[in-house]
TIKOL-999669 format. One record per residue (C-alpha): x, y, z; residue in three letters. Coordinates in pm, whole numbers. Each point is the difference from the previous one (the first is absolute). Layout:
N
[[X,Y,Z],'ALA'];
...
***
This chain:
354
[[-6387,41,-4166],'UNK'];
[[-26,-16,-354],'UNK'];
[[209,-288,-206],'UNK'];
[[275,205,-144],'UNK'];
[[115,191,316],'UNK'];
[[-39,-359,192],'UNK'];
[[242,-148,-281],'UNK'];
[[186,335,47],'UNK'];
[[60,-60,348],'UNK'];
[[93,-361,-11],'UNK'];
[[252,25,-248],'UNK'];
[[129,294,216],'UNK'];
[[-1,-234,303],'UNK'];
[[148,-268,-206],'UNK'];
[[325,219,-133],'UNK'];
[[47,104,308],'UNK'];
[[20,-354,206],'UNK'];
[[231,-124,-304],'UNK'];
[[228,268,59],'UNK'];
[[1,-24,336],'UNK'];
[[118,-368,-80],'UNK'];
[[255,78,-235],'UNK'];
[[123,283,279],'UNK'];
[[25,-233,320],'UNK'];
[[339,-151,-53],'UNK'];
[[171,317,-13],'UNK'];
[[-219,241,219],'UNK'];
[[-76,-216,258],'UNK'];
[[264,-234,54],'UNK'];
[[53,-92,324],'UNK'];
[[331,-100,121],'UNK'];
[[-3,-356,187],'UNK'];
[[144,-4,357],'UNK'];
[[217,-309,65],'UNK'];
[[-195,-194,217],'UNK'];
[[49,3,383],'UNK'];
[[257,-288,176],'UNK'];
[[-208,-256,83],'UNK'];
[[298,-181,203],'UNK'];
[[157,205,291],'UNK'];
[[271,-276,5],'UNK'];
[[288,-21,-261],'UNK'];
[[265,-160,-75],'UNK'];
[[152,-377,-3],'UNK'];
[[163,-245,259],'UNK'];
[[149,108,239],'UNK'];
[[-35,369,-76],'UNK'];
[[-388,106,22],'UNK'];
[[-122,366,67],'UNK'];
[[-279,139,113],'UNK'];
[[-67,357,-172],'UNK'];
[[-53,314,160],'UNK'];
[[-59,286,-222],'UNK'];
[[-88,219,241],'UNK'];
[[362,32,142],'UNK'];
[[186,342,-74],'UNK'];
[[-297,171,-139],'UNK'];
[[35,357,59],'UNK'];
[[-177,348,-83],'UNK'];
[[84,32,-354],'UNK'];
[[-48,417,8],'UNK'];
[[262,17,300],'UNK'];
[[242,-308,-145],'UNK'];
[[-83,-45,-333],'UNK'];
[[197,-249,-168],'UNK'];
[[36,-79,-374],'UNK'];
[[176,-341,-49],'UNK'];
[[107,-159,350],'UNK'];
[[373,-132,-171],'UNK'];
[[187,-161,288],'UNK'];
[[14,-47,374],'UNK'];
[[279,-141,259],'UNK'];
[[-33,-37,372],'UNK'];
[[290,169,200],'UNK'];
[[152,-110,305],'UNK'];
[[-287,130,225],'UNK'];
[[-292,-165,-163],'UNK'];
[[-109,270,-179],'UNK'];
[[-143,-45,-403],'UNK'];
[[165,281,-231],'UNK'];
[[-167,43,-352],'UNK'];
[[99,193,-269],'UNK'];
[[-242,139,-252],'UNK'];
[[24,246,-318],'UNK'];
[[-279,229,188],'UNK'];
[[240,291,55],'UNK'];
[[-247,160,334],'UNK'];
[[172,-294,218],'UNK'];
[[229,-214,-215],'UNK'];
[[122,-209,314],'UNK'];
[[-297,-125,205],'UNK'];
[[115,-168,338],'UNK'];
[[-296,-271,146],'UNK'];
[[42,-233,323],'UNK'];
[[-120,-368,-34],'UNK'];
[[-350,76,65],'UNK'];
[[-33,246,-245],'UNK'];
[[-14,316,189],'UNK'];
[[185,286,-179],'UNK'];
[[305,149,202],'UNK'];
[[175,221,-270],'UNK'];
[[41,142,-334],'UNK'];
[[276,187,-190],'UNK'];
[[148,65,-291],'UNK'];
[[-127,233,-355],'UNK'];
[[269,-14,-176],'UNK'];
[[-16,-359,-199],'UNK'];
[[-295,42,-292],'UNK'];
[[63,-365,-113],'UNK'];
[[107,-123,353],'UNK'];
[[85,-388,-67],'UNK'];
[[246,-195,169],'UNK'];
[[36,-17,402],'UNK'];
[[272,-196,155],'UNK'];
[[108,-50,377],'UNK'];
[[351,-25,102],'UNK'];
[[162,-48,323],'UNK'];
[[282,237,45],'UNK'];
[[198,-53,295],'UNK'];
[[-337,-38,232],'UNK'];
[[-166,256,-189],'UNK'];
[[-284,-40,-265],'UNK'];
[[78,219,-342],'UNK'];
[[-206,20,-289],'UNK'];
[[-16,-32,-360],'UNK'];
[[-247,147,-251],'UNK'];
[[6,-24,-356],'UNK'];
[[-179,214,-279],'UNK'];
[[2,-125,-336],'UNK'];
[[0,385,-100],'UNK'];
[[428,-58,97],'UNK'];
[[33,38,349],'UNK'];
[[135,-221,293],'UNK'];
[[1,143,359],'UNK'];
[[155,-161,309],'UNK'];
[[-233,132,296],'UNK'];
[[-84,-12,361],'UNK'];
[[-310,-149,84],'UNK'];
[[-109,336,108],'UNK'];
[[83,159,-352],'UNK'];
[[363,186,40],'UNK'];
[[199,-75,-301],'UNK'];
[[319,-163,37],'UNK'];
[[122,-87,-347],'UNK'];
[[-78,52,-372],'UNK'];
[[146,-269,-228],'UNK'];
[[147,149,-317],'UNK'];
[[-195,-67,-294],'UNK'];
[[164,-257,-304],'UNK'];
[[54,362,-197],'UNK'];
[[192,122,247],'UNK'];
[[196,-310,33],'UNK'];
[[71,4,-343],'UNK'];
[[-156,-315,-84],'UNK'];
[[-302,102,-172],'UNK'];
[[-4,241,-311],'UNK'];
[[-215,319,134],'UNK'];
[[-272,-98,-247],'UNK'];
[[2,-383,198],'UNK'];
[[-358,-32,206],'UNK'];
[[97,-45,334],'UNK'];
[[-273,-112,176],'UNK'];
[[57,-171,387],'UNK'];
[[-283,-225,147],'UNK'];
[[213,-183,278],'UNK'];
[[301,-12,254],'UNK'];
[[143,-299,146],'UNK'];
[[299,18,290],'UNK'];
[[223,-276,114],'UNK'];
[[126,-9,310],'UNK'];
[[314,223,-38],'UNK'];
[[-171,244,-143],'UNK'];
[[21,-27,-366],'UNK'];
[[-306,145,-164],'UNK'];
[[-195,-200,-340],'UNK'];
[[-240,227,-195],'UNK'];
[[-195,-127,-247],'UNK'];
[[-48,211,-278],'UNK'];
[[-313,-208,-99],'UNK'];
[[-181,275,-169],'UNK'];
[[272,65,-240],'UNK'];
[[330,-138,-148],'UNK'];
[[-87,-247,279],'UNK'];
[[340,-82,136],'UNK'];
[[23,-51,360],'UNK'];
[[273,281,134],'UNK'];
[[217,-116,325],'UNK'];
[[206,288,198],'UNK'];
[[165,-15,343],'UNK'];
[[-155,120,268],'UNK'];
[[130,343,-47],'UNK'];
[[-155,20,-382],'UNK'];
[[309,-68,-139],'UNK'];
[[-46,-182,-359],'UNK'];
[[123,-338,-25],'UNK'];
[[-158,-204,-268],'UNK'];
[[-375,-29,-157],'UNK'];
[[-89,-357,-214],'UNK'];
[[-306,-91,-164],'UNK'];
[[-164,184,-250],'UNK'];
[[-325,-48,-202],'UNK'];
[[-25,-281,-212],'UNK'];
[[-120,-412,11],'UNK'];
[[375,-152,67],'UNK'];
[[47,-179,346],'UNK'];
[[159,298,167],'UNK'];
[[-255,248,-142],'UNK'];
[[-309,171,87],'UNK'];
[[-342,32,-119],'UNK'];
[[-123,256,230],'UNK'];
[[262,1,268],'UNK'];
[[-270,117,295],'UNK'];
[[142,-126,297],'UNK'];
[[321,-62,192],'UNK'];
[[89,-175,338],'UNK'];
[[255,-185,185],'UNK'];
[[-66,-384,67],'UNK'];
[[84,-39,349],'UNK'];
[[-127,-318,54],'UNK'];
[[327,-222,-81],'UNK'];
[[198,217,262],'UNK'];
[[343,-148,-161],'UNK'];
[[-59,66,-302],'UNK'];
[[-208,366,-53],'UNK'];
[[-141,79,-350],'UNK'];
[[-170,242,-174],'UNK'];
[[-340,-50,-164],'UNK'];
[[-143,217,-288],'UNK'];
[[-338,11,-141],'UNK'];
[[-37,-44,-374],'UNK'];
[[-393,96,6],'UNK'];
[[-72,-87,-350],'UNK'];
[[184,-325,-33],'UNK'];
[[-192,-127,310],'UNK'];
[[276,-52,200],'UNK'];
[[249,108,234],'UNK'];
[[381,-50,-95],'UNK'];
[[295,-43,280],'UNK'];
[[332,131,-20],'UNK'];
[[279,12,228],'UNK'];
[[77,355,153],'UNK'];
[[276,20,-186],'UNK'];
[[-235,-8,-290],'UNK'];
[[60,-347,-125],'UNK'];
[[-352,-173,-160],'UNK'];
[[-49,-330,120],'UNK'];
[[-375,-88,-46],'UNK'];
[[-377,47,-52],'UNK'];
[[-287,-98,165],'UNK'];
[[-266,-31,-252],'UNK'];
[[-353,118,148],'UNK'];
[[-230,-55,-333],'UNK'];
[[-307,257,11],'UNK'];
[[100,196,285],'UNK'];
[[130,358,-47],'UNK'];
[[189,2,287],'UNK'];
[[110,343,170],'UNK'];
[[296,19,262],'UNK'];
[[65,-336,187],'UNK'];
[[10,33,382],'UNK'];
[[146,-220,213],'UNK'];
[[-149,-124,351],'UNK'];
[[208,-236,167],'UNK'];
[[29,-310,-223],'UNK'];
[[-260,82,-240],'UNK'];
[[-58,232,-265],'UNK'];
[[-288,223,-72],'UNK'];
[[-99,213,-290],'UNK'];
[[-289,218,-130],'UNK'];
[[-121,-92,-327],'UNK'];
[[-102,312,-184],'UNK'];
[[-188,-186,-311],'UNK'];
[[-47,-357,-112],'UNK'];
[[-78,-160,-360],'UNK'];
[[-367,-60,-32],'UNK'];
[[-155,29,-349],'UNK'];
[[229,-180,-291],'UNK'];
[[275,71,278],'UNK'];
[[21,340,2],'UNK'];
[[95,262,214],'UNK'];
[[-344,71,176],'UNK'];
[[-69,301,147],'UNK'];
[[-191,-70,417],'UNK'];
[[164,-349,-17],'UNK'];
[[244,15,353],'UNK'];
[[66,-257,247],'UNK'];
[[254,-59,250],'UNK'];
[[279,-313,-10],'UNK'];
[[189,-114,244],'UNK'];
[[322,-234,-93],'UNK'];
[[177,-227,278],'UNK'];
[[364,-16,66],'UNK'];
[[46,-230,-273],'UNK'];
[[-165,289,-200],'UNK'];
[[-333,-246,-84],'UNK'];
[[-324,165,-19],'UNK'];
[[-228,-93,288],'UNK'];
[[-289,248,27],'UNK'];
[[-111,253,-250],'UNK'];
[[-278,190,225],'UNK'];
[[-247,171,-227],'UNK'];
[[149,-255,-295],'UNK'];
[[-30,-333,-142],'UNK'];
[[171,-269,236],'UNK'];
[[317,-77,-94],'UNK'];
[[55,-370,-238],'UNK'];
[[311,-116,-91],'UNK'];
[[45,-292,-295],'UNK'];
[[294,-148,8],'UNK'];
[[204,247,192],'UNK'];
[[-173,275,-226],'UNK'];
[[-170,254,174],'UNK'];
[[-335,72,-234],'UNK'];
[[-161,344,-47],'UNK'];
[[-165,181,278],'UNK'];
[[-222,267,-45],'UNK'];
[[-270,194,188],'UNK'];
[[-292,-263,166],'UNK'];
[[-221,261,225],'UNK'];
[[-43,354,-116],'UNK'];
[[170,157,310],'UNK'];
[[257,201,-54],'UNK'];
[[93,169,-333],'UNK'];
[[385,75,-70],'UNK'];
[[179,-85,324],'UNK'];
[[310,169,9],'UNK'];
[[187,-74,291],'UNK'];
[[-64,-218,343],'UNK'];
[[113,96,301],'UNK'];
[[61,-324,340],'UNK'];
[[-77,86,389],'UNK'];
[[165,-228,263],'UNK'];
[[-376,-191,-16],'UNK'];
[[90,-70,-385],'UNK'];
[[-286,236,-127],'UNK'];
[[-20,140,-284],'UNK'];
[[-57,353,-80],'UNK'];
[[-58,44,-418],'UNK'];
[[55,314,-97],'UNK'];
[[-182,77,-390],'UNK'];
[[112,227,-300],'UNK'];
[[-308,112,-186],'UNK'];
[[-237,-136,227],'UNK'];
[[-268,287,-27],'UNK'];
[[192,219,310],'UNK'];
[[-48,-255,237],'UNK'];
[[214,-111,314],'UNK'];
[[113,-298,83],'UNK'];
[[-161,-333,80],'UNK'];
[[129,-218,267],'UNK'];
[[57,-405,-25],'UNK'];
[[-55,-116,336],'UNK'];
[[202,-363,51],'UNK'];
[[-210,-244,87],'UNK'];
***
């Protein structure tokens, strides 16, 4: 080969090798994978899991699901989920994850699921931040419709209205949080009959920063309260049921979602945490579990809990398990069932007390 076309063809070589170099980052960018759990125990003291991601997995082209919101156990042992994946918004599991049932097409941003007792009878409650609250069977028949805050009066028509969560005390009385918009929590009778709504968006005591979940706190049987998530001020905030604010318990890092209660401890799915320069971090979720005197004592999938002089001290995500829990859900056995939003379609994983 003669000396030019040699030169020719190295500096052809040569271009091309430096473009493919100056190409790489953006053509052939790989996307990491968080790496695998290396512990199949979590958690801290006296509440330790083993994890079981296998549990609840189903055939996602006959029950698809999209984000796997919430999920209460009725009366016969049975694990009801709701999910915005309008093909089978209700999905109904036993304990060993076998699927029994499905229902329900009608809820495109299905969000909130709460169990009531009434009169020896389970009911349901499904929210949908599009403005919708349903009272249900557990089979699906419709019982109720709560009227909207427009309706009421309350809200000007252009007001968002925007429901992620019922509460219901014991005679009845029904809490929505509106945590997806004005972000007042809304309390009617039993019937649906208006009687107050308190709250509201903002950083004052009895106000809410995200106002995502609701619940009663049953476990001072004299004295029941009600207990709201405030999301973005890492917190939850109690108030009487009369609506009455009377404190906050502080949870620094942890974007809690709806507290659940479980005899004299309280549980809650932590949908993000603060990780870089203590920001909001997107695949940062753990679980924390409070005791009756509402101190932190495990935070599976998190950093273990530290206090300093009374002062709890930020928790974030430790192992890269789970990434935005958004609600927990206790069997007699005190598992836990974790059930994700944007979690790449994926069921739920199972905490197996150890």
């Amino acid at each position: 080969m003669s000396e030019p076309s040699s030169r020719r063809n190295f500096l052809k070589e040569t271009t091309a090798l430096a473009g493919a170099a100056f190409i790489t980052p953006y053509n052939f960018y790989i996307q990491p994978t968080k790496p695998k759990l290396m512990e199949d125990i979590i958690g801290h003291g006296d509440f330790k899991y083993r994890v079981n991601q296998e549990w609840g997995n189903l055939n996602p082209s006959n029950t698809p699901v999209k984000n796997c919101h919430e999920m209460v156990m009725d009366s016969k042992g049975r694990l009801i989920m709701v999910t915005d994946e309008t093909k089978n918004n209700i999905i109904i599991y036993d304990k060993s994850g076998k699927l029994l049932e499905t229902w329900g097409h009608d809820y495109p941003g299905g969000h909130g699921l709460t169990l009531f007792d009434e009169g020896g009878e389970d009911v349901l409650f499904i929210c949908d931040p599009g403005g919708r609250v349903d009272k249900t069977t557990v089979d699906g028949k419709k019982l109720m419709t709560l009227k909207t805050p427009h309706e009421l009066g309350i809200y000007k028509e252009e007001d968002p209205f925007k429901p992620t969560e019922t509460a219901i005390a014991p005679n009845g009385d029904i809490y929505v949080a509106d945590g997806y918009g004005h972000q007042y929590i809304i309390q009617y009778d039993a019937d649906g009959k208006y009687i107050r709504h308190f709250g509201g968006k903002g950083d004052g005591d009895s106000q809410f920063s995200t106002a995502h979940g609701v619940a009663i706190d049953t476990r001072d049987g004299d004295n029941l309260t009600l207990l709201c998530t405030s999301r973005a001020h890492n917190a939850f905030k109690r108030f009487s049921l009369d609506g009455e604010y009377m404190e906050t318990i502080f949870l620094p890092g942890a974007y809690v979602c709806r507290p659940v209660i479980d005899d004299s401890n309280l549980y809650a799915g932590v949908c993000w945490s603060r990780l870089k320069y203590l920001n909001q971090t997107p695949d940062s979720g753990f679980v924390t579990i409070l005791d009756k005197n509402n101190k932190v004592v495990s935070n599976p999938g998190g950093t273990e809990p530290m206090y300093r002089d009374g002062e709890l001290q930020l928790m974030v995500q430790k192992q890269p398990l789970f990434n935005h829990c958004h609600d927990v859900c206790i069997d007699e056995d005190k598992n836990i069932y974790v059930c994700q939003w944007n979690a790449n379609q994926t069921y739920p994983i199972k905490l197996e007390r150890v």
